[in-house]
C-alpha positions in Angstrom: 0.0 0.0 0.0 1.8 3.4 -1.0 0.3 6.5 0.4 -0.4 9.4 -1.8 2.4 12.0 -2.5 2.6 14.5 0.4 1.6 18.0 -1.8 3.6 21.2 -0.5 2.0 24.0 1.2 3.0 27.0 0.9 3.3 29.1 4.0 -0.4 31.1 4.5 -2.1 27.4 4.1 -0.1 26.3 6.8 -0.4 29.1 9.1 -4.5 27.8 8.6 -4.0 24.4 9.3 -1.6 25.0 12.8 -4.3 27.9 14.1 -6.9 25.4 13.5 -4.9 22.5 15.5 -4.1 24.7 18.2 -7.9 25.7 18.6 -8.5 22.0 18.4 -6.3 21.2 21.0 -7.5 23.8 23.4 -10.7 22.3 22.8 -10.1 19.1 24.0 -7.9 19.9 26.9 -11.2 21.1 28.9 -13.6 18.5 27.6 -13.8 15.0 26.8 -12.5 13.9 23.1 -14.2 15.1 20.6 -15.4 13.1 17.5 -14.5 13.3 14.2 -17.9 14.9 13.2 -17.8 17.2 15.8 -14.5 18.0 14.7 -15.3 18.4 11.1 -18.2 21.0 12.4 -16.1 22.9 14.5 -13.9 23.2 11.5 -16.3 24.5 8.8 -17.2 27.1 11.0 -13.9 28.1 11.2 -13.9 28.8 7.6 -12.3 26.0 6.4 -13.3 24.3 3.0 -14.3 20.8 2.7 -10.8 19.6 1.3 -8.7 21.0 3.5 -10.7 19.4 6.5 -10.7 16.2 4.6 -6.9 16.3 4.2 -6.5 17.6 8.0 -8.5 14.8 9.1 -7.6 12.1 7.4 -11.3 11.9 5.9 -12.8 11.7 3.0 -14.4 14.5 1.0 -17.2 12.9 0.8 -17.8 12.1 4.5 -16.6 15.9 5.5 -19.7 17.6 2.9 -22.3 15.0 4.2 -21.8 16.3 7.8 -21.7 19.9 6.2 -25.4 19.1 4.2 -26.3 17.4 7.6 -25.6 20.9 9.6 -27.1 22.7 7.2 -30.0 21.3 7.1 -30.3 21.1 10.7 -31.3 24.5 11.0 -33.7 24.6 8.2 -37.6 24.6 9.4 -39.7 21.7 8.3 -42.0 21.9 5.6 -45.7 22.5 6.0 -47.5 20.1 4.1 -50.6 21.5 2.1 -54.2 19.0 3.6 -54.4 16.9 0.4 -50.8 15.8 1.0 -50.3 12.4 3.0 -48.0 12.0 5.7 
């Protein structure tokens, strides 16, 4: 099994991806481990797109934008459905 090649970074990326670790870390210091989709959210809201948390995380993109549609739609309202509309 051969991993992927390691891309560079250049130097305002990186900056990013530390800050973001050291907010993580600070994180979890006070409270119990956190999970990886609590991780992923605490990411996107600190602006971070879906591939960078994927390649932070060791996720894949796929898994990171599902928990993104899931948060989204989390604070949608539900539909009213019209009276000739079954449940």
């Amino acid at each position: 099994m051969n991993s992927p090649p390691i891309q560079p970074i250049d130097g305002i990326a990186l900056q990013r991806r530390l800050d973001a670790i050291v907010v993580l870390l600070m994180e979890t210091g006070t409270a119990p481990s956190r999970t990886a989709t609590q991780k992923v959210r605490r990411l996107l809201d600190l602006g971070f797109s879906v591939s960078e948390i994927a390649a932070m995380l060791g996720k894949k993109s796929n898994y990171v934008a599902a928990i993104r549609a899931q948060a989204a739609g989390a604070g949608r309202r539900p539909r009213r459905r019209s009276e000739g509309e079954a449940l």
